[in-house]
Structure formats: structure tokens, C-alpha cells
PDB file as gemmi writes it, atoms N, CA and C in Angstrom:
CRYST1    1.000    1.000    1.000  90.00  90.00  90.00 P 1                      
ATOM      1  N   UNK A   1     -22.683 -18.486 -44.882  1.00  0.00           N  
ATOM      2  CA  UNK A   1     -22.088 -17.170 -44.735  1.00  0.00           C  
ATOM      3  C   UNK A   1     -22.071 -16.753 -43.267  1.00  0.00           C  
ATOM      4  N   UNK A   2     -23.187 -16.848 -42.758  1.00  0.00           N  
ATOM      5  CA  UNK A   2     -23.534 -16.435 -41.059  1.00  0.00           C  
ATOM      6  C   UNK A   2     -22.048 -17.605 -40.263  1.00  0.00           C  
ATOM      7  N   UNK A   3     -21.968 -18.459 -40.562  1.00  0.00           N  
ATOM      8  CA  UNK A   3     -21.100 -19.566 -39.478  1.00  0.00           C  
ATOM      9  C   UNK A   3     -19.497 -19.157 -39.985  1.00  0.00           C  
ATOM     10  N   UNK A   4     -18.928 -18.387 -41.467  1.00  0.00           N  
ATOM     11  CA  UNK A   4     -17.549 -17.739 -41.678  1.00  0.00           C  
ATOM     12  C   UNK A   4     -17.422 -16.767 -40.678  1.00  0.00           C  
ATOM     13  N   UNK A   5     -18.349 -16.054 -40.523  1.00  0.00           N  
ATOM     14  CA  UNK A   5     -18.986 -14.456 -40.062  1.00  0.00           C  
ATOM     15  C   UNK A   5     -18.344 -15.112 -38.392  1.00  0.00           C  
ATOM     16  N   UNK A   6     -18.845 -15.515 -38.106  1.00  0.00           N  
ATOM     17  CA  UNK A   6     -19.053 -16.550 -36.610  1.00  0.00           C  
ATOM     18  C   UNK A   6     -17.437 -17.069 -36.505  1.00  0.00           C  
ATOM     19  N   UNK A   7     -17.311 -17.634 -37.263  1.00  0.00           N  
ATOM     20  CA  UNK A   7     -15.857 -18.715 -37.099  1.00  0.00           C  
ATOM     21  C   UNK A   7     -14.826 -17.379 -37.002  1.00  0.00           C  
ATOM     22  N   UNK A   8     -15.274 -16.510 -37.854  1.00  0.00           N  
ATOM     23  CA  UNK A   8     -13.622 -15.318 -38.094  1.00  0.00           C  
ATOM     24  C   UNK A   8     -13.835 -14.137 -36.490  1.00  0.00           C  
ATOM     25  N   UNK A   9     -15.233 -13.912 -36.100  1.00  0.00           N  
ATOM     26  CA  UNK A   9     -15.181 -13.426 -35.287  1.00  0.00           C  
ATOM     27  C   UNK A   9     -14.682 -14.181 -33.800  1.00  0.00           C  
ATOM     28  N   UNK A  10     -14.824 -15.519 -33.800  1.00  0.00           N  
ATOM     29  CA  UNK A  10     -14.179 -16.296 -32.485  1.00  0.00           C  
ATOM     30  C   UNK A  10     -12.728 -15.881 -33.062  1.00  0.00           C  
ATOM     31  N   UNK A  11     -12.131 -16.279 -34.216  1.00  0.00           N  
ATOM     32  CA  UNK A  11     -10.176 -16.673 -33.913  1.00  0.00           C  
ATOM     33  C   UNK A  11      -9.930 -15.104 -33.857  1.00  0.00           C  
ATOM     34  N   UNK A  12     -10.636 -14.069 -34.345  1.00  0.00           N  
ATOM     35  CA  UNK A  12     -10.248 -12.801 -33.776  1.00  0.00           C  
ATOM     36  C   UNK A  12     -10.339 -12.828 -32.075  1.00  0.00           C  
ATOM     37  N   UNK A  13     -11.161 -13.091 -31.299  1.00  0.00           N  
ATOM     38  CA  UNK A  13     -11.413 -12.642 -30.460  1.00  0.00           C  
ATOM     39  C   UNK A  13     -10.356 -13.474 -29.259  1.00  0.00           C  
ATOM     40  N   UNK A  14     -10.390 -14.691 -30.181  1.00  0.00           N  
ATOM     41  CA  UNK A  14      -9.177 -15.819 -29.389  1.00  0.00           C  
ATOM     42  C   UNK A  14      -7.993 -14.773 -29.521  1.00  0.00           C  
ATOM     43  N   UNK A  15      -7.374 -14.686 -30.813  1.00  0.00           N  
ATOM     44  CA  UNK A  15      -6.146 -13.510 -30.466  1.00  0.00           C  
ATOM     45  C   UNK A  15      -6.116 -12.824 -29.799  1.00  0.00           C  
ATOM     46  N   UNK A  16      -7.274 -12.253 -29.326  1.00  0.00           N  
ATOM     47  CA  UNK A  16      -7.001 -10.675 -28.695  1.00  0.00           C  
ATOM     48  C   UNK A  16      -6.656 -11.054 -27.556  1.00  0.00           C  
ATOM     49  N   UNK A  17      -7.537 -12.312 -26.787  1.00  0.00           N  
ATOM     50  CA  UNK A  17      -6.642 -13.152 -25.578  1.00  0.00           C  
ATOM     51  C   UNK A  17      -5.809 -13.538 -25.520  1.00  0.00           C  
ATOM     52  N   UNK A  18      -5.213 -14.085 -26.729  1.00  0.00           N  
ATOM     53  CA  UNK A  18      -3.443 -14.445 -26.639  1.00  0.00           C  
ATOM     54  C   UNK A  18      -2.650 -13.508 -26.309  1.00  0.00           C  
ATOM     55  N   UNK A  19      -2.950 -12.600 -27.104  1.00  0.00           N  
ATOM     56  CA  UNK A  19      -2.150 -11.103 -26.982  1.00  0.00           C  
ATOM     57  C   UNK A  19      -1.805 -10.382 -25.504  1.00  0.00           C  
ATOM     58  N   UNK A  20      -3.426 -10.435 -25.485  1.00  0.00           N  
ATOM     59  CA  UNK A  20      -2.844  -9.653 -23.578  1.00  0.00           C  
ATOM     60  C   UNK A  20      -2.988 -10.316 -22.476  1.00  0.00           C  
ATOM     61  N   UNK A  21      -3.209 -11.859 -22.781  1.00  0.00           N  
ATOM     62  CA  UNK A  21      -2.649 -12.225 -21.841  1.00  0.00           C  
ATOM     63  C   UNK A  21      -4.262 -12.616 -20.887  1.00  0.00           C  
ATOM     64  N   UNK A  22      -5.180 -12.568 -21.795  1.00  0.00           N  
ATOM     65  CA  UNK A  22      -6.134 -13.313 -21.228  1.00  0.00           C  
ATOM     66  C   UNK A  22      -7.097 -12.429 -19.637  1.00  0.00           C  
ATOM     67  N   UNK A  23      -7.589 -13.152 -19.260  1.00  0.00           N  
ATOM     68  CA  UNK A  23      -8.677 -12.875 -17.712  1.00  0.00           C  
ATOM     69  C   UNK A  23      -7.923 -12.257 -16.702  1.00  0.00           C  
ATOM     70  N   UNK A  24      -6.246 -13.286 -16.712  1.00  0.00           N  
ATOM     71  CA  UNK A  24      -5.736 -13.209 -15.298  1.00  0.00           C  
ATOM     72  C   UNK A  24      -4.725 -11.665 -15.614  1.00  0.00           C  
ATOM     73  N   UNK A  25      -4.750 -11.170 -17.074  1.00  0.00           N  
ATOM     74  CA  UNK A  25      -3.970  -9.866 -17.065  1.00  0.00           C  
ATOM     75  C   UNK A  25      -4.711  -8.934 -16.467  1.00  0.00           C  
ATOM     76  N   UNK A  26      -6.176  -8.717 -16.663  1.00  0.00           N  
ATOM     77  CA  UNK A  26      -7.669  -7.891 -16.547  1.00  0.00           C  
ATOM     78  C   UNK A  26      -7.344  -7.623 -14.724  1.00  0.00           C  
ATOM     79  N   UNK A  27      -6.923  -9.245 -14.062  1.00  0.00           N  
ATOM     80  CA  UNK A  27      -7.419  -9.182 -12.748  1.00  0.00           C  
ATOM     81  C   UNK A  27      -6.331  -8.255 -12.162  1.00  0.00           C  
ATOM     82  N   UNK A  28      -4.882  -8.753 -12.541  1.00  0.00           N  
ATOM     83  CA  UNK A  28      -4.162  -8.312 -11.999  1.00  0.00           C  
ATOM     84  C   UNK A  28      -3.906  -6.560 -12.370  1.00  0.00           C  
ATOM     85  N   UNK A  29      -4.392  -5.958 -12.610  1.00  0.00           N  
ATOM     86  CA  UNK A  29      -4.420  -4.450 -13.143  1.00  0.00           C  
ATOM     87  C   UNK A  29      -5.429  -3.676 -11.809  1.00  0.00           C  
ATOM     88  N   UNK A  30      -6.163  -4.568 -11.065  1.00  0.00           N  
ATOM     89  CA  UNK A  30      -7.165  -4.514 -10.031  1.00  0.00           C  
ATOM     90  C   UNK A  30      -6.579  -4.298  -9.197  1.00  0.00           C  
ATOM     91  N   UNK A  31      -5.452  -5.490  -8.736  1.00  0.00           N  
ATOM     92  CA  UNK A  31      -4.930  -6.165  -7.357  1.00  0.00           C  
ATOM     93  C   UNK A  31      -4.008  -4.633  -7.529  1.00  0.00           C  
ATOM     94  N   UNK A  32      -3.454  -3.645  -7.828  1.00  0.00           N  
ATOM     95  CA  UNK A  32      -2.210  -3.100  -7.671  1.00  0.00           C  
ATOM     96  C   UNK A  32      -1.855  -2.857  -6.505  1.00  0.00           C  
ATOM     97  N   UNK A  33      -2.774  -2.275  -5.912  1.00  0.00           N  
ATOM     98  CA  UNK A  33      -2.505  -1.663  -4.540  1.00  0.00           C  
ATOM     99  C   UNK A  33      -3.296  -0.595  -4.291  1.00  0.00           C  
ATOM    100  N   UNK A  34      -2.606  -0.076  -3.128  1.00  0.00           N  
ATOM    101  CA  UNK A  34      -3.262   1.168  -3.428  1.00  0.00           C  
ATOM    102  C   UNK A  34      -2.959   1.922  -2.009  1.00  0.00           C  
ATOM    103  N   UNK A  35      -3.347   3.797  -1.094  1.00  0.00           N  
ATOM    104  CA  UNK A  35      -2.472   4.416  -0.753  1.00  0.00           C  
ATOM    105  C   UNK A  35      -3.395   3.757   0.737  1.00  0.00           C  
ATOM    106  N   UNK A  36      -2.530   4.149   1.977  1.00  0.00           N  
ATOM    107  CA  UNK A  36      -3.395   4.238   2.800  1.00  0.00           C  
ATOM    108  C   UNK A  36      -3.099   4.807   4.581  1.00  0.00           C  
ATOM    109  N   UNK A  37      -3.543   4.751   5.544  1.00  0.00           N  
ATOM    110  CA  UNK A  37      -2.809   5.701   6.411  1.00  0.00           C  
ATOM    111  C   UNK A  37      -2.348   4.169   7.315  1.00  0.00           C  
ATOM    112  N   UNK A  38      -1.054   4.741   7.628  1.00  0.00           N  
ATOM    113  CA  UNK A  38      -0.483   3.358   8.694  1.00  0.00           C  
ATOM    114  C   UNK A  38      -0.246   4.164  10.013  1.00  0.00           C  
ATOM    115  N   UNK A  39      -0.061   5.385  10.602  1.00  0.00           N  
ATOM    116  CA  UNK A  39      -0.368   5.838  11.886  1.00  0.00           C  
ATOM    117  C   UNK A  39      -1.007   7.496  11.602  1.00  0.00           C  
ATOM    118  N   UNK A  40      -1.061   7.987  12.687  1.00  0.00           N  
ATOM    119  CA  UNK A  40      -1.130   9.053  12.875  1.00  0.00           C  
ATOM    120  C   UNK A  40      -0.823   9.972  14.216  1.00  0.00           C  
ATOM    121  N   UNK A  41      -0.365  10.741  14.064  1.00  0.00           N  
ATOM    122  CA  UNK A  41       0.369  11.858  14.925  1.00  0.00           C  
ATOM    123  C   UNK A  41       0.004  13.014  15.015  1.00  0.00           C  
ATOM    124  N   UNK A  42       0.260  13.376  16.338  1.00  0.00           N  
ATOM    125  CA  UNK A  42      -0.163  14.890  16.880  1.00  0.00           C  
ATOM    126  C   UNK A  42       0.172  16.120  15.810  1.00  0.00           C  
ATOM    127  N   UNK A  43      -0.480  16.872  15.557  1.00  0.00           N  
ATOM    128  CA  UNK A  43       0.065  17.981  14.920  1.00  0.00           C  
ATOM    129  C   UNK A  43       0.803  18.867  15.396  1.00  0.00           C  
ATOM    130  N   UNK A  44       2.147  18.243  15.898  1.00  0.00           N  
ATOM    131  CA  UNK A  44       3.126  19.196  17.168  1.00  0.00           C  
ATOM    132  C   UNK A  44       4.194  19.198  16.059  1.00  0.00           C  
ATOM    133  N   UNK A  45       4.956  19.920  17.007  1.00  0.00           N  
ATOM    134  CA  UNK A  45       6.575  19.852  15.908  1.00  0.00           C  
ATOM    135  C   UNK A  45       7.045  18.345  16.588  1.00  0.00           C  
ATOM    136  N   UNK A  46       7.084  17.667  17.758  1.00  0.00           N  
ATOM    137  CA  UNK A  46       7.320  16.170  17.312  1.00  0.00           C  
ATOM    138  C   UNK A  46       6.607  15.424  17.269  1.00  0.00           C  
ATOM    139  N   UNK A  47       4.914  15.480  16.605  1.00  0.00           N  
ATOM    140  CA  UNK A  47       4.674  14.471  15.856  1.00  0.00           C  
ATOM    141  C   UNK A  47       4.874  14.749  14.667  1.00  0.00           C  
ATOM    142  N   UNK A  48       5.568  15.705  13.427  1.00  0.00           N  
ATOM    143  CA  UNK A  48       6.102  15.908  12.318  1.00  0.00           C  
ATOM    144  C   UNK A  48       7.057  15.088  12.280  1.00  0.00           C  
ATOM    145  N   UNK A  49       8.445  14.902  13.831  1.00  0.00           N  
ATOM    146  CA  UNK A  49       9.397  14.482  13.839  1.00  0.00           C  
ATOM    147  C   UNK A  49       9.167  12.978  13.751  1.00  0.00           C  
ATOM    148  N   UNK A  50       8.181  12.610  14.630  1.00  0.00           N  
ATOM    149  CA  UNK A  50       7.804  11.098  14.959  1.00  0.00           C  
ATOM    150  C   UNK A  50       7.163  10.626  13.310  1.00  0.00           C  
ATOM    151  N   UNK A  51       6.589  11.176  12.945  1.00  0.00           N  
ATOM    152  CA  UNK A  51       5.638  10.974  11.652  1.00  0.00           C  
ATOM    153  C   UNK A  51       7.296  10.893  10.394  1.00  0.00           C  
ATOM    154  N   UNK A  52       8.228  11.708  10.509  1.00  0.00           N  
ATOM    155  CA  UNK A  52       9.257  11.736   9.753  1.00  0.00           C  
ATOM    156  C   UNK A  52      10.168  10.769   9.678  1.00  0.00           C  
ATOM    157  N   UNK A  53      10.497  10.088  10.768  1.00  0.00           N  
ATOM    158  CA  UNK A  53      11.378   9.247  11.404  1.00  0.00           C  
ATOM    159  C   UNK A  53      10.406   7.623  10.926  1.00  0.00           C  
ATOM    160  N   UNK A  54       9.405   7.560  11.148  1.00  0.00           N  
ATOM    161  CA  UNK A  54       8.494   6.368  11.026  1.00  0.00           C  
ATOM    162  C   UNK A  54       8.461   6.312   9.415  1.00  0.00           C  
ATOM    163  N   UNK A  55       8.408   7.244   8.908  1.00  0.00           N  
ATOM    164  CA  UNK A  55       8.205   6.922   6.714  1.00  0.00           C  
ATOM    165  C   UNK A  55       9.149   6.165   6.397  1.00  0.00           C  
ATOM    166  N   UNK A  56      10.394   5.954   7.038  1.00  0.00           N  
ATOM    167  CA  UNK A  56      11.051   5.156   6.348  1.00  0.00           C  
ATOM    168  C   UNK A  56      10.981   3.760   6.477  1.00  0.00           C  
ATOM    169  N   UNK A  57      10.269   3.492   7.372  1.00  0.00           N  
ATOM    170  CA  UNK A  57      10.009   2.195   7.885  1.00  0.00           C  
ATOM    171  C   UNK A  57       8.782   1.591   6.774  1.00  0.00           C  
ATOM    172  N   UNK A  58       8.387   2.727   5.969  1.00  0.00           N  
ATOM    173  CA  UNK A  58       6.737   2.260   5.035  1.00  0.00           C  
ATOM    174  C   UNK A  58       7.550   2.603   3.710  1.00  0.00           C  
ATOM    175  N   UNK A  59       6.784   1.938   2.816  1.00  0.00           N  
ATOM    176  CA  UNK A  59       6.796   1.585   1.221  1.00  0.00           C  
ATOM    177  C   UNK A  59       6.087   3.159   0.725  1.00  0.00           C  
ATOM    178  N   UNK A  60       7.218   4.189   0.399  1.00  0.00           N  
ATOM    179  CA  UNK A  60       6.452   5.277  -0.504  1.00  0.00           C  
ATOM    180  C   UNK A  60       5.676   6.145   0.811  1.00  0.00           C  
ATOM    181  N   UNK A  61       6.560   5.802   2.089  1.00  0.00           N  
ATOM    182  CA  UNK A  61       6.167   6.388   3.298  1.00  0.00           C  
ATOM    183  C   UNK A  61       6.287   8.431   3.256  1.00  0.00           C  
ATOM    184  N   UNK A  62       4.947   8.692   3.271  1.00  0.00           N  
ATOM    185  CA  UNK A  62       5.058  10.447   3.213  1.00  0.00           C  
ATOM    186  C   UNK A  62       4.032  10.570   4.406  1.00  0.00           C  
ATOM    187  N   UNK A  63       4.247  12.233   5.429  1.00  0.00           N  
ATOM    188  CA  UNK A  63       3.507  12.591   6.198  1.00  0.00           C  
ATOM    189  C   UNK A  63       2.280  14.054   5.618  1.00  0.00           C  
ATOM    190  N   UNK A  64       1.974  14.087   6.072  1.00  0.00           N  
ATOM    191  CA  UNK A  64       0.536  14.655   5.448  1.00  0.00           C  
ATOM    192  C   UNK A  64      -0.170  15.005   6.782  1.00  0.00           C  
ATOM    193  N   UNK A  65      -0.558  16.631   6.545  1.00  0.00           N  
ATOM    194  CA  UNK A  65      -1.614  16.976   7.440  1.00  0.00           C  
ATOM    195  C   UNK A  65      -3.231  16.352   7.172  1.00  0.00           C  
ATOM    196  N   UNK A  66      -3.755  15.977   7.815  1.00  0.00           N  
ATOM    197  CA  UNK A  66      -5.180  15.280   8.357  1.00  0.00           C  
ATOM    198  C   UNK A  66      -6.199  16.739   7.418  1.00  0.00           C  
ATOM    199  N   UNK A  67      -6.762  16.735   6.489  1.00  0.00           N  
ATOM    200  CA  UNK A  67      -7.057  17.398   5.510  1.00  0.00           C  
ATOM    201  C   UNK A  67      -8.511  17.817   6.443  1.00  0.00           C  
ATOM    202  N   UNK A  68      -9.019  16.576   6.995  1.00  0.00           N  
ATOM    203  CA  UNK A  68     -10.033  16.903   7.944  1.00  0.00           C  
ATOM    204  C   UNK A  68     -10.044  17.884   9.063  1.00  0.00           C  
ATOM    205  N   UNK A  69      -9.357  17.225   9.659  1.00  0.00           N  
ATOM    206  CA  UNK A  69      -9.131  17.779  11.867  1.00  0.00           C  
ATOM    207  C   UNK A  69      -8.390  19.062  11.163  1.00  0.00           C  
ATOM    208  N   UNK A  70      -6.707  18.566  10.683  1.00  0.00           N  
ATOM    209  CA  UNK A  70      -5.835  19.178  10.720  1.00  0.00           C  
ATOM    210  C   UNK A  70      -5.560  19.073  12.423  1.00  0.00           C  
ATOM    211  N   UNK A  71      -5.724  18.150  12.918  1.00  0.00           N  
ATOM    212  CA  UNK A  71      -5.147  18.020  14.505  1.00  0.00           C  
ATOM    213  C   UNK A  71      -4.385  16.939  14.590  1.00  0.00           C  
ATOM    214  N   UNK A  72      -4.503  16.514  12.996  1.00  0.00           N  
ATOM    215  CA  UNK A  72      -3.412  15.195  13.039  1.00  0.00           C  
ATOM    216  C   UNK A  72      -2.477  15.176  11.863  1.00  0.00           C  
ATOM    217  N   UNK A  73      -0.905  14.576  12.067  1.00  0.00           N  
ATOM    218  CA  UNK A  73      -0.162  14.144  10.454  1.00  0.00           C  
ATOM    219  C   UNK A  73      -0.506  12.525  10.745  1.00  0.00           C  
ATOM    220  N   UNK A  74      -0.926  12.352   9.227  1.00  0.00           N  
ATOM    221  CA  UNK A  74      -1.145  10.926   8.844  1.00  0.00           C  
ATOM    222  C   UNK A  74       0.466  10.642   7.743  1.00  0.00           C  
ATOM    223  N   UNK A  75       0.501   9.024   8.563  1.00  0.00           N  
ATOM    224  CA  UNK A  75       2.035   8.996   7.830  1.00  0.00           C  
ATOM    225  C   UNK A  75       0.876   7.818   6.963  1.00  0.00           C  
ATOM    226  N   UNK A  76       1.250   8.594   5.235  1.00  0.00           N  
ATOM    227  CA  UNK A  76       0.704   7.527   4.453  1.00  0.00           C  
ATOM    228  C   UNK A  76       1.390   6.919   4.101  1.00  0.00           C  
ATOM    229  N   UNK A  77       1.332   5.634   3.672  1.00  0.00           N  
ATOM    230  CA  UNK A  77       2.076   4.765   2.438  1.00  0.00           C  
ATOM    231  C   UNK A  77       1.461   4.135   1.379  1.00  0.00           C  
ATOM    232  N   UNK A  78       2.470   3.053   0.604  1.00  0.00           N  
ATOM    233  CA  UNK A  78       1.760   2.300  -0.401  1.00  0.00           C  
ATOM    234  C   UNK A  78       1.507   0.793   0.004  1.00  0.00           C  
ATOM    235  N   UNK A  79       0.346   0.089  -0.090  1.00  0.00           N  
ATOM    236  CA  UNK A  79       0.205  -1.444   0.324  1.00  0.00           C  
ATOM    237  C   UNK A  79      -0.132  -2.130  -1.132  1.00  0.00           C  
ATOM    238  N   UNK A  80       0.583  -2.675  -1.164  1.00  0.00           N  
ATOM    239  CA  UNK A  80       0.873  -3.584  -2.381  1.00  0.00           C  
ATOM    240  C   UNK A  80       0.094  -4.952  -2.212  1.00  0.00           C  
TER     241      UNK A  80                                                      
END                                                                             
């Protein structure tokens, strides 16, 4: 009875790896990415401009006041 118990709980547990795709689905849900600052600029009206002009050059490129100083815009993006 204990080794059915045993045998039905492995081919369940084997499915559940078929299904989604196993270890390397788990890892890749990790790797996504994620946000981060690629320059930063004066808090003038042209480092808004410089910080504005540069986002398009970045992936999901936005400028953002420096939450800290506030003496700086950080142009964030996404790194994949």
C-alpha cells in the first residue's frame, strides 16, 4: 500500500513538471529584468531637457526627480 501511495505521488509530481515546464520555467521568471538608473542630470530646466532627449535612446526610458537630493533627474529604464 505505502509503495502505490509512493508510485502515484511521483507520476503526479512528474506531471506537474511536464506541465510548467520544469526548473528552467522557475529560473527564468527570476532572470526578467528589472528597473534601473542609466544617467543622471542637473535639476535645471536643461537637465529635464537633456534627461528628455536621452529616454529615447533607453528601453521604457522615463525621467524622475532623485526622490533623495532632489538635486538630480535620474533617467530610468528597463534592463532586460
Amino acid at each position: 500500500m505505502r509503495a502505490r501511495k509512493l508510485a502515484v505521488a511521483c507520476l503526479i509530481a512528474g506531471s506537474a513538471v511536464a506541465v510548467t515546464g520544469g526548473p528552467a520555467a522557475a529560473s527564468e521568471a527570476t532572470t526578467q529584468g528589472a528597473w534601473m538608473v542609466y544617467a543622471s542630470y542637473p535639476n535645471t530646466l536643461q537637465g529635464w531637457r537633456d534627461c528628455g532627449n536621452a529616454s529615447v535612446n533607453v528601453y521604457k526610458g522615463h525621467c524622475k526627480l532623485n526622490s533623495d537630493t532632489s538635486n538630480s533627474v535620474d533617467l530610468w529604464g528597463w534592463r532586460s
